[in-house]
DRENZA-976302 format. One record per residue (C-alpha): residue in one letter; y, z, x; residue number from 1. Coordinates in steps of 0.5 Angstrom, whole numbers, plus 500, padded with zeros to 3 digits. Example, Ala and Ser with C-alpha at 12.3 -4.5 7.8 and 13.67 -1.06 7.14 Angstrom:
# residues 2
REC rest  py  pz  px  nr
REC    A 491 516 525   1
REC    S 498 514 527   2
END
This chain:
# residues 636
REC rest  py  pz  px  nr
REC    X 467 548 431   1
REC    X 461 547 426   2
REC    X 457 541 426   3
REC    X 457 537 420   4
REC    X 450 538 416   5
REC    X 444 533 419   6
REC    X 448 531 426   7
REC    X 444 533 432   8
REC    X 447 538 437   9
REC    X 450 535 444  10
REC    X 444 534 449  11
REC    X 444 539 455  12
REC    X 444 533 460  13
REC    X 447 526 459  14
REC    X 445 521 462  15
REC    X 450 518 468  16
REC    X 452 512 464  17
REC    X 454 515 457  18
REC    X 457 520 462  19
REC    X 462 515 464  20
REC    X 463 512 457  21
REC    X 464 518 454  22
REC    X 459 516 448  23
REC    X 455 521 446  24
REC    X 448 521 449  25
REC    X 441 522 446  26
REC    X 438 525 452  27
REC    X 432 522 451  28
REC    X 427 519 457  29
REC    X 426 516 461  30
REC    X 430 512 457  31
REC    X 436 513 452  32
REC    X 438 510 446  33
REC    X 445 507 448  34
REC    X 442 504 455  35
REC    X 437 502 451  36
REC    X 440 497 447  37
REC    X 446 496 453  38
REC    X 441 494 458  39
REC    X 443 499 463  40
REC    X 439 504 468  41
REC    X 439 510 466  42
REC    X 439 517 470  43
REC    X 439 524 469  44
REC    X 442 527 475  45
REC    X 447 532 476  46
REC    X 453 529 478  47
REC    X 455 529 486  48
REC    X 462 528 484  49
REC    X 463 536 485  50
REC    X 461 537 491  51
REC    X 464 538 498  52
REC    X 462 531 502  53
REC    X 462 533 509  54
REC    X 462 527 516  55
REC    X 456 528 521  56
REC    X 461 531 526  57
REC    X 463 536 520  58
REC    X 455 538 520  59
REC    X 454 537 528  60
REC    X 461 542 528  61
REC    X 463 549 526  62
REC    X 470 548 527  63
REC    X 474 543 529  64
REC    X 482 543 533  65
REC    X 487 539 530  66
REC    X 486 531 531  67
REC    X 489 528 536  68
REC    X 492 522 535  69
REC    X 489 515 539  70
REC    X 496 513 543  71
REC    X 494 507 548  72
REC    X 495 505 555  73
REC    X 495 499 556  74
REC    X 500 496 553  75
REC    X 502 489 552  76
REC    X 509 487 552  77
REC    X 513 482 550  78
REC    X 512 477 556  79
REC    X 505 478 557  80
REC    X 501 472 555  81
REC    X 493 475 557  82
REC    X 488 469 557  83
REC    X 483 471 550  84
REC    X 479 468 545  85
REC    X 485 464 540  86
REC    X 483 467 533  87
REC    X 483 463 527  88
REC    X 489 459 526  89
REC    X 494 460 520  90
REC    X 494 464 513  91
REC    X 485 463 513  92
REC    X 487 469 519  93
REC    X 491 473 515  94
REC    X 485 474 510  95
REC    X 481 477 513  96
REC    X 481 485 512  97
REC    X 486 488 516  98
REC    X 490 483 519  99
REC    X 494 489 524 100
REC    X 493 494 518 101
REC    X 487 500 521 102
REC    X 481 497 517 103
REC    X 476 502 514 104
REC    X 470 498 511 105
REC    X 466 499 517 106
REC    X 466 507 515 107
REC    X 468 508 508 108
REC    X 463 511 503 109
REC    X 458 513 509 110
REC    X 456 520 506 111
REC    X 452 524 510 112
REC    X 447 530 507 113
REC    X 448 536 511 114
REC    X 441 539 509 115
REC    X 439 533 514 116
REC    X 441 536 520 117
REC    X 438 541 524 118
REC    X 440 548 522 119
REC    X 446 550 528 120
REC    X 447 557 531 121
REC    X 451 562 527 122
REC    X 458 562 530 123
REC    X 463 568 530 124
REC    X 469 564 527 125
REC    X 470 562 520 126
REC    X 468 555 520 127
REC    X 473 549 518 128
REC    X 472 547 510 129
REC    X 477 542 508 130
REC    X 479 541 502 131
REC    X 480 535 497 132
REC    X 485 535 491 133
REC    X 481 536 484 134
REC    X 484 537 477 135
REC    X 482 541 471 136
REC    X 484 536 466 137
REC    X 488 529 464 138
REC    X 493 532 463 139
REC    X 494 535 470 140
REC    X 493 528 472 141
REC    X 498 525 469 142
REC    X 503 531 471 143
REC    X 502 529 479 144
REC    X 503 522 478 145
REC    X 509 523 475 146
REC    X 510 528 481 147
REC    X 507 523 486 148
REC    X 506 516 484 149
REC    X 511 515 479 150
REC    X 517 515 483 151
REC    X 515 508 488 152
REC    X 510 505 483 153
REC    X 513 507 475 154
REC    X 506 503 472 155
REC    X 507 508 466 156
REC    X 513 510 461 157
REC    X 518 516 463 158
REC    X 514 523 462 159
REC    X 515 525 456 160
REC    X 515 533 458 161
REC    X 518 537 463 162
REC    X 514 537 470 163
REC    X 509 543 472 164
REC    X 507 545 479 165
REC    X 503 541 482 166
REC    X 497 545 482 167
REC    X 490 542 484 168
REC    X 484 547 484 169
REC    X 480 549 490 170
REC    X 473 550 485 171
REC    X 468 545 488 172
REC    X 464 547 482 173
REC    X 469 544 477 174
REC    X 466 541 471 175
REC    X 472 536 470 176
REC    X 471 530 471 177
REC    X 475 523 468 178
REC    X 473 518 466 179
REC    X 477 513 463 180
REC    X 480 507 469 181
REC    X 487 510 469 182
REC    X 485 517 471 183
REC    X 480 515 476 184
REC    X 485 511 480 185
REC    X 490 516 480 186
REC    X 485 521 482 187
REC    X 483 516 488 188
REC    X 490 515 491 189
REC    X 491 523 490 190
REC    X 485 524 493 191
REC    X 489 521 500 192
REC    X 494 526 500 193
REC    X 493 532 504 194
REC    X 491 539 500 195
REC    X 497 544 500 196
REC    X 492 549 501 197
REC    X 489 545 508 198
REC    X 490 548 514 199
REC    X 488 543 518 200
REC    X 490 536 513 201
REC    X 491 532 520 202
REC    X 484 534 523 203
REC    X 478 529 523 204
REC    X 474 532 518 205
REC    X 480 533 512 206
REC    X 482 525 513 207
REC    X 474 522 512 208
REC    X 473 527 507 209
REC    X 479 525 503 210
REC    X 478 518 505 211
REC    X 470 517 502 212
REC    X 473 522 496 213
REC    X 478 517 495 214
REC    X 474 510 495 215
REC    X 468 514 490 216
REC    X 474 514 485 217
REC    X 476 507 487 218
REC    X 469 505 486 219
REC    X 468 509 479 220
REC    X 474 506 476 221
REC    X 472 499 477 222
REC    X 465 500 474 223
REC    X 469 505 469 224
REC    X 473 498 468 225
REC    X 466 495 467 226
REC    X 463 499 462 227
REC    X 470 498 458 228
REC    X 470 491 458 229
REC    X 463 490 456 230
REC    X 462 488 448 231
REC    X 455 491 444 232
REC    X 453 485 441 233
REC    X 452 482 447 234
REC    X 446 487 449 235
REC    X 444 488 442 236
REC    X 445 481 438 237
REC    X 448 475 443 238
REC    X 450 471 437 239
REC    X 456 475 434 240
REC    X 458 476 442 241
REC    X 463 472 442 242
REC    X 467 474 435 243
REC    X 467 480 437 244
REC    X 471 485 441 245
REC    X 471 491 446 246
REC    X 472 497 442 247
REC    X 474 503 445 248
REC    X 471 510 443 249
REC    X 477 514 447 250
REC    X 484 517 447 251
REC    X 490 514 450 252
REC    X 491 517 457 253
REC    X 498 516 456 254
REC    X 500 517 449 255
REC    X 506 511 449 256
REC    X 500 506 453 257
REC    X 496 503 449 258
REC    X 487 504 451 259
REC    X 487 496 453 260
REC    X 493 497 457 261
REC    X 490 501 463 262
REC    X 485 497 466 263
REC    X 491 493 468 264
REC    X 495 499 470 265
REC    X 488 501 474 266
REC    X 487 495 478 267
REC    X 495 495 480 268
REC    X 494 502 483 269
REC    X 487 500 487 270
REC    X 490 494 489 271
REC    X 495 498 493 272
REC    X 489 503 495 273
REC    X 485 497 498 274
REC    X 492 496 503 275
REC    X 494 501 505 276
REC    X 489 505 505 277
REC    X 483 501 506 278
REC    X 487 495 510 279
REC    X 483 490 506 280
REC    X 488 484 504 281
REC    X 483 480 500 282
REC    X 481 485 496 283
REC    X 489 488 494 284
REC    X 490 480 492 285
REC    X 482 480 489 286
REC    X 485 487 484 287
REC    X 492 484 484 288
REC    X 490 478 481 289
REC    X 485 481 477 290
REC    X 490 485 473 291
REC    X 494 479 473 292
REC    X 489 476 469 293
REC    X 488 481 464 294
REC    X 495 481 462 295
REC    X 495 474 461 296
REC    X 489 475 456 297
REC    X 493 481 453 298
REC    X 499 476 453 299
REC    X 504 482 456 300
REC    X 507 475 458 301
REC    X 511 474 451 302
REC    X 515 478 447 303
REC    X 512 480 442 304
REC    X 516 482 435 305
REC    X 511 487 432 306
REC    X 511 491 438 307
REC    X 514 498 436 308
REC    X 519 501 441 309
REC    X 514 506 443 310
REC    X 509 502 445 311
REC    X 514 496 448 312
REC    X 516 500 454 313
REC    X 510 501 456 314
REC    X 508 494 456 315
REC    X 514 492 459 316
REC    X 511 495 465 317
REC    X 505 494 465 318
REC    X 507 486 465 319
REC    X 512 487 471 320
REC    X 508 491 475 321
REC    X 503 486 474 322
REC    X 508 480 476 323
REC    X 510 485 482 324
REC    X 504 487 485 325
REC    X 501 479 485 326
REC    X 507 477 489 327
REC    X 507 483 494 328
REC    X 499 481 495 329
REC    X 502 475 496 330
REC    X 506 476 501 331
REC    X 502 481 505 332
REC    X 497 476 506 333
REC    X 502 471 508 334
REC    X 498 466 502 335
REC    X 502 462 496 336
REC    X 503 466 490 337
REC    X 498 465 484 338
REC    X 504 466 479 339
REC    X 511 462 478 340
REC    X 517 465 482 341
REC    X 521 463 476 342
REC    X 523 470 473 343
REC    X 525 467 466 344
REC    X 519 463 465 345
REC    X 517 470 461 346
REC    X 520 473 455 347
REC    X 516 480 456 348
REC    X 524 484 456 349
REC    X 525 487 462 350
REC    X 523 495 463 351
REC    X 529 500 462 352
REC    X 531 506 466 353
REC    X 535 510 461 354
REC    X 536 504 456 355
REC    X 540 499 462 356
REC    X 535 493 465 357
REC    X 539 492 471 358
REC    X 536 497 476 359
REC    X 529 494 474 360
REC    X 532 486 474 361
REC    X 535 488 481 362
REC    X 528 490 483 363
REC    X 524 485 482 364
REC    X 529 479 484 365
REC    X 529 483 491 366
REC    X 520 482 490 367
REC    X 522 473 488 368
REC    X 527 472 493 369
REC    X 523 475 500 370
REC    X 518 471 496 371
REC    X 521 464 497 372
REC    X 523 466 504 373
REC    X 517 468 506 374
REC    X 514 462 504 375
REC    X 520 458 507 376
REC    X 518 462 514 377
REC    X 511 459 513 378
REC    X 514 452 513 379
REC    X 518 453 518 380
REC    X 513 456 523 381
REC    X 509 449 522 382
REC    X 515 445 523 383
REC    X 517 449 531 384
REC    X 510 449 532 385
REC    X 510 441 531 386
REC    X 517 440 533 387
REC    X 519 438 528 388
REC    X 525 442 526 389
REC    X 531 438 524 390
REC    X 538 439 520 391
REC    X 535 440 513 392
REC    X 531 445 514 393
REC    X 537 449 518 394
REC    X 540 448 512 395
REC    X 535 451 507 396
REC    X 535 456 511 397
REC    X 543 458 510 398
REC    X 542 456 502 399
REC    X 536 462 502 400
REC    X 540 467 507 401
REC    X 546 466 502 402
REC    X 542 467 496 403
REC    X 540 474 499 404
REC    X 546 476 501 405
REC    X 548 475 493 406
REC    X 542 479 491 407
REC    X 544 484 496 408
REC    X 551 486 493 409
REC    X 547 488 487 410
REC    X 542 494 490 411
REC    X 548 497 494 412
REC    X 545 504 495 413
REC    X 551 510 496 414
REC    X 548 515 502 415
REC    X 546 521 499 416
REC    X 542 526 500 417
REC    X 535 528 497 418
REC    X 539 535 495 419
REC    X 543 532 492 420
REC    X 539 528 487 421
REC    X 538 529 479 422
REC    X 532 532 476 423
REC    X 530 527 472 424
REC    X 525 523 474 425
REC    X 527 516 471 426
REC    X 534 517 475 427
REC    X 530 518 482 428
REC    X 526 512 480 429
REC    X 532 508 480 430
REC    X 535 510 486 431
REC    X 527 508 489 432
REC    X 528 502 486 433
REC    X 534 500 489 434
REC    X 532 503 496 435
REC    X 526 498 495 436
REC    X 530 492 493 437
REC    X 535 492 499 438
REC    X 529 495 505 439
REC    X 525 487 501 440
REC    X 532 483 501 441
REC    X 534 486 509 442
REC    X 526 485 511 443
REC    X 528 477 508 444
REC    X 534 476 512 445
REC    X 530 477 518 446
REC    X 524 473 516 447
REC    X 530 467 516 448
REC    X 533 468 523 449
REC    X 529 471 527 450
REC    X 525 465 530 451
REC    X 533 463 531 452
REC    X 533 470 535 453
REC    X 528 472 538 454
REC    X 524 464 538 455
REC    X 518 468 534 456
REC    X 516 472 542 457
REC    X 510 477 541 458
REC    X 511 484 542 459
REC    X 506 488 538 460
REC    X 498 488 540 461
REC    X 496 486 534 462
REC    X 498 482 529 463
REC    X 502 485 523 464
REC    X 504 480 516 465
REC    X 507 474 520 466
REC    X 509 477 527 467
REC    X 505 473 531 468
REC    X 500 477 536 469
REC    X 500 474 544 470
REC    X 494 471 543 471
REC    X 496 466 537 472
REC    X 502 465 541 473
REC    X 499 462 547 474
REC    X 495 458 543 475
REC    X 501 455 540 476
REC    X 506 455 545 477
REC    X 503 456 552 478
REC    X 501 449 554 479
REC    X 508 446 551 480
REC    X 512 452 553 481
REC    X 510 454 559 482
REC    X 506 449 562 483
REC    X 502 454 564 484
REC    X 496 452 569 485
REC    X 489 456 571 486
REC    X 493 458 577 487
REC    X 500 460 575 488
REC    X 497 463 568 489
REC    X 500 469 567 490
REC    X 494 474 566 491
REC    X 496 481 571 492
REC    X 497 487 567 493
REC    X 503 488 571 494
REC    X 509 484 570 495
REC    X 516 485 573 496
REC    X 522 490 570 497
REC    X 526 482 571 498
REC    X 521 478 568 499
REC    X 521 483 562 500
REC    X 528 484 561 501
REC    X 528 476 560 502
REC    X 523 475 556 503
REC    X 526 473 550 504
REC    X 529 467 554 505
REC    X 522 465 558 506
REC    X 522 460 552 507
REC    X 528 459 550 508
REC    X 528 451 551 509
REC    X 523 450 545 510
REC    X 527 452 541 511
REC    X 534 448 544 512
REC    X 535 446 536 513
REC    X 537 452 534 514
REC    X 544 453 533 515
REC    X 548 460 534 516
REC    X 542 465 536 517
REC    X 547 469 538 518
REC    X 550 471 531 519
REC    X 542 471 528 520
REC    X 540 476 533 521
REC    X 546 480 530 522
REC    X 545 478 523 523
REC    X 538 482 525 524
REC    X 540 487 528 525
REC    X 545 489 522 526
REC    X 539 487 517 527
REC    X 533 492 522 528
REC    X 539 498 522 529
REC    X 539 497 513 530
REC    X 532 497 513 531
REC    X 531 504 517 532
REC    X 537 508 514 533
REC    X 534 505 506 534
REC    X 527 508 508 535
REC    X 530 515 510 536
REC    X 534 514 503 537
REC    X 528 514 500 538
REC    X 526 519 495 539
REC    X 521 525 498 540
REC    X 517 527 492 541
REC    X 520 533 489 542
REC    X 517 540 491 543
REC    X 512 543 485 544
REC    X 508 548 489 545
REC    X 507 554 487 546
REC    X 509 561 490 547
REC    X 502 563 492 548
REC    X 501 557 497 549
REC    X 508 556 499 550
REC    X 506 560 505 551
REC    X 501 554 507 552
REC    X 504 548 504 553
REC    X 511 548 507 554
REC    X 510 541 510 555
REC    X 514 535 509 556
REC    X 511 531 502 557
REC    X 508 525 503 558
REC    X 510 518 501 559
REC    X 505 515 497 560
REC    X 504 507 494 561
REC    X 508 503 501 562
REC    X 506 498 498 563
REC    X 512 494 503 564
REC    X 510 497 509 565
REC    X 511 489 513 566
REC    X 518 491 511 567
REC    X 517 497 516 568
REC    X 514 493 521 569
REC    X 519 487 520 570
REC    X 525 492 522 571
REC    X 522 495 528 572
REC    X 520 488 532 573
REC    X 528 487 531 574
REC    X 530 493 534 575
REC    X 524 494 539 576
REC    X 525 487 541 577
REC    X 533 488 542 578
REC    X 531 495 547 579
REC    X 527 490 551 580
REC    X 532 485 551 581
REC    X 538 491 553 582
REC    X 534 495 559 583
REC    X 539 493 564 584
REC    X 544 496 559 585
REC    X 541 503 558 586
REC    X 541 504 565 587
REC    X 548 501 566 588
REC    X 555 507 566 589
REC    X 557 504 561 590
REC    X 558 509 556 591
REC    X 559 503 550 592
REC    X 551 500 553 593
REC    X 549 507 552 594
REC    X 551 508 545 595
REC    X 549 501 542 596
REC    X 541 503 546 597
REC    X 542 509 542 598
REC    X 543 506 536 599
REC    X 537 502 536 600
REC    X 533 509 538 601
REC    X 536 512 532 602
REC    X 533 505 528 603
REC    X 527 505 531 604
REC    X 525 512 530 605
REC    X 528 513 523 606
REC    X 523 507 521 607
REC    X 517 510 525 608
REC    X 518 516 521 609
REC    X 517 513 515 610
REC    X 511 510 518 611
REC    X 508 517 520 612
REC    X 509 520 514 613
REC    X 506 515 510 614
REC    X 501 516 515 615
REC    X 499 522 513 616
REC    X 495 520 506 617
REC    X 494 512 508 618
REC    X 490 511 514 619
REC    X 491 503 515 620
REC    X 498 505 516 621
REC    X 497 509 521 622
REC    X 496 503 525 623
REC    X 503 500 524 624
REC    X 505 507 526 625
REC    X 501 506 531 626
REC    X 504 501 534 627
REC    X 511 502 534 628
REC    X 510 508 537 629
REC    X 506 505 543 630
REC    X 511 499 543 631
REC    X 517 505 543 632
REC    X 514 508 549 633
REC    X 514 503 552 634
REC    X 521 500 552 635
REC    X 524 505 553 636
END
């Protein structure tokens, strides 16, 4: 296409910042035009975003064998309350990064240059490279989503054409490079998913490549979020600042998303990112609240009747996605919500899944109700540790459970298999969502009843969302439960197979005010049980390789936006918990003992699944897997 007479050619080089905005540069030095009147630094570089990015081991090693994955030794079971610094009590522990989740800050974004280590000696094999998924265009970028993403985490409207394959490119060199919010966070999550072409996805070298791929795009998307959000006239004429608008220069990424929508959308999947990537709670509510501020500011709260159809059901999403995610932050960090719980204080209409609103109404009153239990539990843990439970609050109690068990009659799932599912994008994202909802509504039920079970006994290492840790227990418990004196004070390593077998009875006369815990336990057995054949329903993104990297690819598809990973870690402490307590059974001839042991394996492994296979692309999950794995071992 010719320029029109008298405009000037594009410059060879762009600045980074006109770069990032997608506006036109002057190219000029040391300073340009738009930086000038912006206030901003300016730089001409070529860009790093092309390139490979190697660890330190990377370049200390030509070739690496397949990571082994750390399982620990020294296991801590249920009944054994080693003396440890107590740590912060309450929720103000639970907003620290990690919170049992493998934290990344330490190492992420750490990049180190190769040229900066001595030269090594060549080697006869061919050196390990491993590769990062990259994209030629937006378009491609918007087809993977829908491939990958979309189905657990639907933030943008039905696709508006047939899927392609999913093909990302192996060229280092690629030109390509988004800039709009939306395409940098969805190429950060993409960027954790193993690349089909990678021989070696689980090696060291692949994960922290992906992983300091990933948090570059993170940290583009939210200074790309920045630069949108900025107005001219407070750089060039601070006066008129305040009448004026952020205007944006640049297409929609979707074509039924409006431009201002996509910060919001952006800042949801971020918020993910940060937990079950990064497993830093504080920030996954910092971005969720974020986006929830604003759609606030846009009013996507409120119905709006100059809203075409087109654009109505992008907003609709864009709003309960918003609400969704906050009150999932919420409850991952085990804090208050900063939104009402009440559904119908909103008049934004409801998303809709092939014009019927009830799967998406099903969903997010699964998300309010595990909501109100979950601060229920909080009270109520308060109120044990205090002893001060009393009948009201064990009939606030039932009320809740009653309310759950009414949500649960409208997401009843019909097992079928993955193969059996329709191509349709929008009918597998229903069946994700009613898996979801019934995985959040049973996770609820246990949340209700499992002090009445189990008397809140620790049994991971770690503390996971509000399972308690053996070091808050004996902070809490100790001295009013056991009575524990510095020569009495259960600090060997090594306890008896009785003792184990009976250590969810060790402190039963705490508890002496809860009534019927036998039938609690069975309410969460019932629930865990739910919960692990919900996760292996669970849609599996569809297979769109192409033939030319079917030979490497054949793997399982990775899950992505696990978002209720508690839920996960809330039904296995049920099942590993009732391996523990049934040991005696499972060694016993009877072959009803033998059946009812197996079906809690079944359970438990069903649930680690889905953990290792989250695994696979979001690191901090791998220390829920972990876990498990590590507890599973040693009960059996």
């Amino acid at each position: 296409m010719s320029l029109a007479k008298g405009m000037d050619p594009p410059v060879k080089v762009a600045c980074l910042s006109c770069r990032a905005s997608r506006i036109r540069c002057d190219g000029k030095k040391p300073l340009c035009r738009n930086c000038s009147l912006r206030n901003r630094s300016c730089v001409y570089t070529r860009s790093k975003r092309g390139g490979p990015r190697y660890s330190q081991k990377r370049a200390l090693k030509a070739t690496t064998s397949e990571y082994p994955r750390h399982v620990s030794h020294d296991f801590l079971d249920a009944t054994q309350f080693t003396p440890a610094t107590t740590s912060e009590d309450g929720v103000f522990s639970m907003l620290l990064p990690g919170a049992g989740l493998s934290n990344l800050d330490a190492s992420t974004g750490v990049i180190v240059d190769v040229r900066e280590v001595p030269t090594l000696a060549l080697s006869t094999s061919t050196p390990y490279v491993p590769l990062v998924r990259r994209y030629r265009s937006d378009e491609d970028l918007l087809n993977v989503y829908y491939i990958s993403i979309h189905t657990y985490f639907p933030v943008l409207p039905p696709p508006e054409r047939p899927l392609l394959i999913d093909a990302p490119v192996m060229d280092n060199e690629l030109e390509f490079q988004p800039s709009s919010p939306i395409s940098l966070a969805i190429l950060c999550i993409l960027s954790l998913l193993p690349h089909p072409m990678d021989p070696k996805p689980k090696s060291e070298e692949s994960r922290i490549n992906r992983r300091e791929e990933a948090h570059l795009y993170a940290r583009l998307a939210l200074e790309s979020i920045e630069i949108e959000s900025e107005v001219l006239e407070s750089s060039v004429d601070p006066s008129h600042a305040l009448s004026s608008n952020p205007i944006f220069y640049r297409e929609r990424f979707h074509s039924r998303t409006p431009v201002e929508y996509e910060s919001v959308l952006a800042l949801l999947l971020l918020s993910i990112y940060e937990y079950a990537q990064r497993g830093n709670l504080a920030k996954m509510r910092n971005r969720a609240s974020q986006a929830l501020d604003s759609a606030l500011r846009m009013s996507l709260h409120t119905a709006d009747a100059n809203v075409g159809e087109q654009i109505q059901e992008a907003r609709s999403r864009a709003w309960w996605m918003t609400y969704a995610c906050t009150l999932q932050s919420a409850i991952a960090s085990n804090t208050t919500p900063i939104i009402g719980l009440t559904r119908g204080s909103f008049s934004t209409p409801l998303p809709t899944l092939c014009g019927d609103s009830t799967t998406w109404a099903a969903f997010l009153d699964a998300q309010t109700t595990i909501m109100k239990c979950t601060k229920f539990c909080g009270i109520l843990k308060q109120v044990i540790d205090s002893s001060m439970f009393g009948q009201e609050h064990y009939q606030q109690l039932l009320g809740l459970d009653l309310e759950v068990q009414k949500s649960l009659e409208q997401v009843t799932v019909t097992i079928i298999g993955t193969s059996e599912i329709g191509s349709s994008n929008e009918a597998t994202l229903a069946i994700s969502l009613r898996c979801q909802a019934q995985i959040k509504l049973q996770s609820a039920r246990i949340k209700l009843h499992r002090y009445l079970a189990f008397k809140d006994a620790p049994i991971f290492t770690k503390q996971h969302c509000d399972l308690r840790c053996p070091s808050e227990v004996l902070h809490h418990q100790a001295k009013r439960c056991f009575h524990i004196s510095p020569q009495s004070s259960p600090s060997d390593q090594s306890l008896s197979q009785t003792s184990r077998s009976s250590s969810v009875a060790g402190s039963s006369h705490c508890y002496e005010h809860f009534p019927d815990n036998i039938n609690a336990a069975r309410t969460c057995l019932r629930a865990a049980l739910a919960i692990s054949t919900a996760f292996e329903m669970l849609p599996l993104p569809p297979a769109y390789h192409s033939d030319c990297v079917s030979g490497v690819a054949m793997r399982l598809p990775v899950r992505t936006m696990p978002s209720f990973a508690c839920c996960a870690m809330q039904g296995s402490y049920v099942l590993l918990m009732l391996c523990l307590k049934n040991q005696k059974g499972s060694h016993s001839g009877e072959s009803k003992a033998r059946q009812d042991i197996e079906k809690l394996h079944s359970g438990v492994a069903r649930i680690l699944a889905a953990l290792e296979n989250y695994s696979l692309a979001f690191e901090a999950i791998g220390g829920m897997s972990d876990q498990v794995r590590q507890t599973f071992e040693a009960v059996i």
